[in-house]
N, C-alpha and C positions, 0 to 999 in steps of 0.2 A: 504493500500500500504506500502512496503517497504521499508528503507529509498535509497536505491540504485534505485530504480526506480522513486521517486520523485527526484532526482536529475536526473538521465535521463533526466525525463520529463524536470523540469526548466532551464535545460542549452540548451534547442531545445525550446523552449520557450521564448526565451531572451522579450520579452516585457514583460509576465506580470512579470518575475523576476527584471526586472528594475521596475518593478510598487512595485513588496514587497520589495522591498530595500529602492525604494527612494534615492538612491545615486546619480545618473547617470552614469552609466553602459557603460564603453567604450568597452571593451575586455575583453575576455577571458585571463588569463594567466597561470595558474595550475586549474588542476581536478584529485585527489586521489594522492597529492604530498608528499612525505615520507620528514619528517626532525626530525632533533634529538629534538624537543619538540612534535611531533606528527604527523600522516599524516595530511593533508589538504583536506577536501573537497572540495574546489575549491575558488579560488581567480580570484580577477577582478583588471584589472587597472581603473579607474573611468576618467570622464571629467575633474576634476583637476588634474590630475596626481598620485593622492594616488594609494593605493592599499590597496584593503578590502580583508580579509581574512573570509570568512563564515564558519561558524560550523553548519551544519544543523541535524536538527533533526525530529523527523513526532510529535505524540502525545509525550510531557513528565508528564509521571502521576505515579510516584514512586519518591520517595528519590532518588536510586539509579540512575536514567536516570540522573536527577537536579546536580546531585554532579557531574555525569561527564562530561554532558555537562559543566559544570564551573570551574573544572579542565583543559580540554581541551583548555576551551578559555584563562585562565590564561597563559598555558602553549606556546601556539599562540604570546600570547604578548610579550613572550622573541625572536621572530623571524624580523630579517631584510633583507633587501633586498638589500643591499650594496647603502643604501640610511639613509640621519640624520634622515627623517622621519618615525618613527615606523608605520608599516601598522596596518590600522582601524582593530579592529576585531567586526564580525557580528556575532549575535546570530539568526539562522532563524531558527522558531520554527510554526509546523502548530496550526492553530486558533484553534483547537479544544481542544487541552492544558487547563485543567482545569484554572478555574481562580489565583487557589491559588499558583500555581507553577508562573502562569504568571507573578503573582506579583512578586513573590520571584528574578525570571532573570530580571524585569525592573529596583528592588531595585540592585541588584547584577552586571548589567549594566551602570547603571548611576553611583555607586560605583568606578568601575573602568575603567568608559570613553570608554565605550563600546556599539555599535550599536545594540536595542532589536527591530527586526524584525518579521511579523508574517506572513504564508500566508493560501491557504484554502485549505484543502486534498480533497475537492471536485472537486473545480476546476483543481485542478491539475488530478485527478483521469479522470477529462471530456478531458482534452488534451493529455492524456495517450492512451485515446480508441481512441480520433480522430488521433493520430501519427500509432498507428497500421494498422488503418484502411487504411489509407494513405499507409501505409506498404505492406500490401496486396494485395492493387490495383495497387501497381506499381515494385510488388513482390520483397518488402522487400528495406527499406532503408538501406544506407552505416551506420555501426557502426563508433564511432567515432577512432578506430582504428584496423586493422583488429588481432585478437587474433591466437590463437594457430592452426595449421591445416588449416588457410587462411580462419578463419570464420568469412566472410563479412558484409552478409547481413545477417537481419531477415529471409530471405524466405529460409534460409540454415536448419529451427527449421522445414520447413515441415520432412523431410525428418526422422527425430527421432519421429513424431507425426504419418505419416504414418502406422502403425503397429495397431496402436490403431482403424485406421479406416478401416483394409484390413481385420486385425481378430476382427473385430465387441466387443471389449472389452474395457471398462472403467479402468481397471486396470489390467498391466502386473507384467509379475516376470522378472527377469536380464536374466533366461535361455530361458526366449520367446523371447527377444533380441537376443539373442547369435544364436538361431537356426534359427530368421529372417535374420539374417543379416550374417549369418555365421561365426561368430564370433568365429573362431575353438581355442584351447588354443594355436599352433603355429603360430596364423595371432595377428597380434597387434590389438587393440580396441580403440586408441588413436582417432579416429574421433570420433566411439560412446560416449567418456567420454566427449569428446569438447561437443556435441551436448548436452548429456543430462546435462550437467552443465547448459551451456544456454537457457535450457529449462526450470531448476530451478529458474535460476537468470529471467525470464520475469514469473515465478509463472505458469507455463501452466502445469507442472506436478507437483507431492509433493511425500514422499517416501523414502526411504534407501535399496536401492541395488545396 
C-alpha cells in the first residue's frame, strides 16, 4: 500500500490509530496541512490538550527514506500553534521497517523528545478492503472533501472502470477513452482527468497516458 492510502485508511479508522499512538486521541485537526517547515500529514489534539503532529511513513528501508523522515520531523519541531507549548511530534512508521532503521528513529527519537510509533501494513491493508467493500455496498462513501468536478463519492470511479468491462479489455490506450467517451478535441476532458487520477490514487489502474 501507499502511503496516501494508509493514511486514508487510519484517519476512518480512528480506534486502532489511537491504539498505534497511545496518546489518547481526541480530534482531528489538520490532514495534508502546508506550513513553511513542511506539509503535515495530519495532526490531533489529544485528551490533554496537546497537539501531536505525525509524520507517517509505510516501510523505511533505505538511507534515503531514514534521512527524510528525520529531517521532516526536525523541521515539524520549529512549528507552533499560537500556544507556549511546542506540539508533540510523532514518528509513525509500519512494523514491517526493518529492524535496523527501527533502531536508528527510536535512538533519533528519544534524542530529540520525540514520539516513535509503529503500526501493521496488514492490518491496515485488512481495513482498506473492508472500507471499500463497505463502499460498494452502499455505492461508495462520502470522501472527506469533495474535489474537482464535485467528485464525491467512490462509486463516481465506476464510471472511468466501465470501458474496461463493456470492451472486455485489461488494458486500454487514452484514444479508446476519447472514442468511448467522446472525448472530441473541442469538448473538455476535465471529468475524465478527475476520474482517472482517482482511479490512480485508490491503485485500480496503473499507466501513462
Amino acid at each position: 500500500m501507499n502511503e496516501s492510502l494508509v493514511e486514508w485508511t487510519l484517519l476512518r479508522e480512528q480506534n486502532y490509530l489511537n491504539e498505534c499512538l497511545g496518546l489518547g486521541v481526541k480530534k482531528k485537526i489538520f490532514q495534508q496541512y502546508s506550513t513553511e517547515y513542511g506539509r503535515i500529514d495530519f495532526a490531533h489534539e489529544l485528551n490533554d490538550g496537546r497537539i501531536a503532529i505525525t509524520e507517517l511513513e509505510t516501510v523505511i528501508d533505505n538511507k534515503s527514506k531514514l534521512e527524510y523522515c528525520q529531517y521532516q520531523c526536525l523541521e515539524y519541531a520549529n512549528i507552533q500553534f499560537g500556544t507556549k507549548e511546542k506540539p508533540l511530534i510523532v514518528i509513525l512508521i509500519a512494523n514491517e521497517t526493518p529492524d535496523r532503521y527501527k533502531k536508528q528513529l527510536i535512538n533519533f527519537s528519544k534524542e530529540n523528545n520525540f514520539e516513535f510509533k509503529t503500526y501493521s501494513l496488514e492490518i491496515v491493508n485488512t481495513y482498506y478492503k473492508q472500507l471499500i467493500e463497505e463502499a460498494v455496498k452502499n455505492s461508495g462513501v462520502p470522501l472527506v472533501k469533495p474535489v474537482a468536478n464535485n467528485f464525491t463519492h467512490l462509486a463516481c470511479l465506476n464510471r472511468f472502470m466501465l470501458p474496461f468491462f463493456d470492451l472486455e479489455k485489461d488494458v486500454l490506450q487514452r484514444d479508446d477513452f476519447i472514442e468511448y467517451f467522446d472525448l472530441k478535441k473541442d469538448k473538455a476532458d476535465s471529468h475524465f482527468k478527475v476520474h482517472k487520477q482517482m482511479a490512480e490514487y485508490f491503485e485500480l489502474i496503473k499507466g501513462n497516458f
